[in-house]
N, C-alpha and C positions, 0 to 999 in steps of 0.2 A: 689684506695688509693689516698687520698691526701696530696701534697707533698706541705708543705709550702716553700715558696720562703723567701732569707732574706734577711734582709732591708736592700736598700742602701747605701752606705758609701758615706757619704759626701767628693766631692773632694778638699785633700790639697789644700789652696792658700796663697796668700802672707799676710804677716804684713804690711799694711797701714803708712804711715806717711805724715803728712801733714803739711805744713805751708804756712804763706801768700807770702811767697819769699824764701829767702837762709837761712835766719838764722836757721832755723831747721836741714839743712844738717850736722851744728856744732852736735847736738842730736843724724844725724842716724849715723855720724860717729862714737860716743862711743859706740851704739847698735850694730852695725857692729862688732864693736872692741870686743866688751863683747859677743855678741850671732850671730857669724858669719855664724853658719852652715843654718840658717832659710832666707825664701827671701823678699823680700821687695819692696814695691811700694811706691817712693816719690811721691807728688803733689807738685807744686809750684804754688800759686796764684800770680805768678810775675802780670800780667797785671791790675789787682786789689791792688797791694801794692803801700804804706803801709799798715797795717791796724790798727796800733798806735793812728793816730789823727780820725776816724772813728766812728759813732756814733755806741750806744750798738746794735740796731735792725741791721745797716746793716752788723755790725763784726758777729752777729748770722747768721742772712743769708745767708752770704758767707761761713760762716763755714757749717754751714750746708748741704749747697750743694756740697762741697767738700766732708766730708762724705757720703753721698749718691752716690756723684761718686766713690769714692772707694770701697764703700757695692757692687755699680753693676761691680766692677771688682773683686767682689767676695771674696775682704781681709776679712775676720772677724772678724778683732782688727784691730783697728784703735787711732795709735798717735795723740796728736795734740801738734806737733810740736814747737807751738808759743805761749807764753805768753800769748798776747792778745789773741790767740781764746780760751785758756786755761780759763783766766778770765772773758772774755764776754758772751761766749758760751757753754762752758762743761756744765753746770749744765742743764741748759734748755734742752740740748741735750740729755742729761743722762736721765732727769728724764720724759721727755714731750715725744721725739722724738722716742726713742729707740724703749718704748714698744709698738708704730703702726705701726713702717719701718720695723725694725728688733731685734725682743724682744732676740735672741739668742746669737746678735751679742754685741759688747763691742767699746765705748770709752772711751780712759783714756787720760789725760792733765798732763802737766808736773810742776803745782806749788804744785800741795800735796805732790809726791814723794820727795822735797826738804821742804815743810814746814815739812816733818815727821822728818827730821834727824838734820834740822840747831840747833836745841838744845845741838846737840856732839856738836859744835864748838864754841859757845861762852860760858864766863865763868863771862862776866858782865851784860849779861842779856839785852845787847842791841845792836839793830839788824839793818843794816840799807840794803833797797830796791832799784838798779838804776833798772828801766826799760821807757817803753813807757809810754807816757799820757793815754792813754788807761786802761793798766796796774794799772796803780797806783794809778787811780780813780774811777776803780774798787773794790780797798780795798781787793782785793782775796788773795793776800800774807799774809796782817794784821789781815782776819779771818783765814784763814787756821791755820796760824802758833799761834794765841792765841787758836784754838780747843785742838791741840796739846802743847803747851806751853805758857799757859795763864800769864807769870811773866815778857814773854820776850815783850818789848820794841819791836815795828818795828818804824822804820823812813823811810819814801820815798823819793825819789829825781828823778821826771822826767826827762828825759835826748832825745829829742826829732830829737837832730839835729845828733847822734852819730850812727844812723843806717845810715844816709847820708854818715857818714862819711867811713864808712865802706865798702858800695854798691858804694861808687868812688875810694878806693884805695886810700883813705887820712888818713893812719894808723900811719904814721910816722911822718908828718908833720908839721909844727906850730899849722897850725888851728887845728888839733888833741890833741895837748897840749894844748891850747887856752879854749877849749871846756872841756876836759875832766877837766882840775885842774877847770875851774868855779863850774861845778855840784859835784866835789869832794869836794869844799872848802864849799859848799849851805849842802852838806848832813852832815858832819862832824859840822858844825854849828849847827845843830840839835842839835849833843848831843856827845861831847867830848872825849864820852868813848865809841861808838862804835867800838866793836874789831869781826864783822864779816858783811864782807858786800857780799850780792847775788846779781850778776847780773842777774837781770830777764829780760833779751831780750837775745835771741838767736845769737843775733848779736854782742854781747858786748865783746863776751870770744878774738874777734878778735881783742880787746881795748887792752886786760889785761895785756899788758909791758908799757901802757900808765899809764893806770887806776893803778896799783902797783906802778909808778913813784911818785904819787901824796896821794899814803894812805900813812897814817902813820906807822910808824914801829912796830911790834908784831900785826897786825889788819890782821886776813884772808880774803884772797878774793876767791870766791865760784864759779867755773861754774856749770851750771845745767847737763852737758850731761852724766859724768860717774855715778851722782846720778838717774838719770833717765835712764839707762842703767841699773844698779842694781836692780832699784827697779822693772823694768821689768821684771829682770830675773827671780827674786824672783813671780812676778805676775807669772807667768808660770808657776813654779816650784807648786805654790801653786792650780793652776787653770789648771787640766788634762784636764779639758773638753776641754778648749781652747786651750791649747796646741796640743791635737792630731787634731784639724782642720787647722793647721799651715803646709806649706809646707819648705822642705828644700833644697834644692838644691844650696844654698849660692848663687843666683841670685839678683840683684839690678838694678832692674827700673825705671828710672827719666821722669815724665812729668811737664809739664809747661804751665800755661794760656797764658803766655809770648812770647815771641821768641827762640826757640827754641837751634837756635846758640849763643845767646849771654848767655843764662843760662849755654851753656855747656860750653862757654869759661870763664865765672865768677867761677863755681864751684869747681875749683885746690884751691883759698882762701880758701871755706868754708868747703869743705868736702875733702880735699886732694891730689885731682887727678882731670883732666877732666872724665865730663862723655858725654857720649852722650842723647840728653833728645828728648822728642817727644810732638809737641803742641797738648792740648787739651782745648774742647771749657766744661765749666760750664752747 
């Protein structure tokens, strides 16, 4: 008689998340927050950041390889964490990369989940963007969010020196005020009546008692991580297949291109607490 054997089950691993440095940690901490029970593997491209001022092939590049190394540790979704690799990289990744590395597996970026919803929040129709050079010259915010709400106005305002400001602990400072009301007064010049503005840098939410000193009164200010934490959720919820490849055990593991010790002593800022992080080479 023959006894058919049955198919192996793929074993649980963790949710991926990536960015070129810390600012991402801001992202996994509301994922964390919102989808605690699932585990998770940071990267940090510390030794290669920024990647803001960077040209479009080598922010592909680098992201690329970052996903790759997290495919060979097995995540099967994979975040990307950062703006910029969000706007330079996703798509090419998506649509080139995917289907000859790994057709089964998924990357998702973090400016559609927010271009899908910033339409709740403004009520004049105009919209304004701080992120990186990168970012902003990219134009990835300005399509996304006209696919989705083609009436709204986006305005950008590059902000280049404010991820410095952030990665030295100069959150409180003069030059923090100095810096931030310049690009608040450059974007608001723009267009008078913007009443919602998104930080698009991962880095920025660490501004946001500077950046709120300096908007104007009734104007929302937007961080990405709980909307991207949501919109995850909902990813899951909607995608069984991918969700039953996910493991859970509420574990969280941080590596670093970087230094190891200094990522774990910087990360109480971005993500709440020290962690312990382990260097890896690209």
């Amino acid at each position: 008689m023959l006894i058919m054997s049955k198919p192996s089950k793929k074993k649980r691993a963790p949710i991926g998340v990536f960015d070129s440095g810390y600012g991402g940690l801001t992202v996994l901490r509301e994922i964390v927050s919102t989808l605690p029970d699932y585990d998770y593997l940071y990267l940090g491209d510390n030794a290669r950041a920024p990647y803001g001022t960077r040209s479009f092939s080598t922010i592909y590049d680098y992201t690329l390889q970052a996903v790759k190394y997290l495919f060979e540790q097995n995540c099967p979704l994979v975040i990307l964490a950062c703006n910029t690799a969000s706007a330079r990289a996703l798509r090419n990744i998506q649509q080139k990369d995917l289907p000859n590395i790994a057709p089964d597996n998924r990357v998702l970026g973090i400016i559609r989940p927010t271009a899908e919803v910033i339409g709740d929040y403004t009520k004049t129709d105009k919209v304004g963007i701080l992120g990186t050079p990168g970012t902003v010259k990219s134009e990835s915010y300005i399509i996304e969010i006209h696919n989705q709400f083609p009436e709204i106005e986006v305005h950008q305002e590059a902000c280049p020196i404010w991820v410095s400001l952030v990665e030295n602990g100069e959150l409180k400072n003069a030059g923090a005020d100095y810096f931030v009301q310049d690009k608040m007064e450059d974007l608001f010049a723009k267009a008078a009546d913007i009443d919602t503005v998104l930080l698009g840098c991962t880095h920025y939410p660490l501004l946001s008692d500077t950046i709120e000193k300096y908007t104007p009164k009734g104007v929302s200010v937007l961080s990405q991580g709980k909307i991207v934490a949501d919109s995850l959720k909902d990813y899951l919820r909607r995608h069984e297949e991918m969700e039953i490849r996910l493991s859970k055990g509420g574990k969280r593991k941080f590596l670093t291109t970087g230094n190891a010790e200094e990522f774990s002593s910087k990360t109480k800022v971005f993500y709440g607490r020290k962690v312990k992080a382990k260097k890896v080479d690209l």
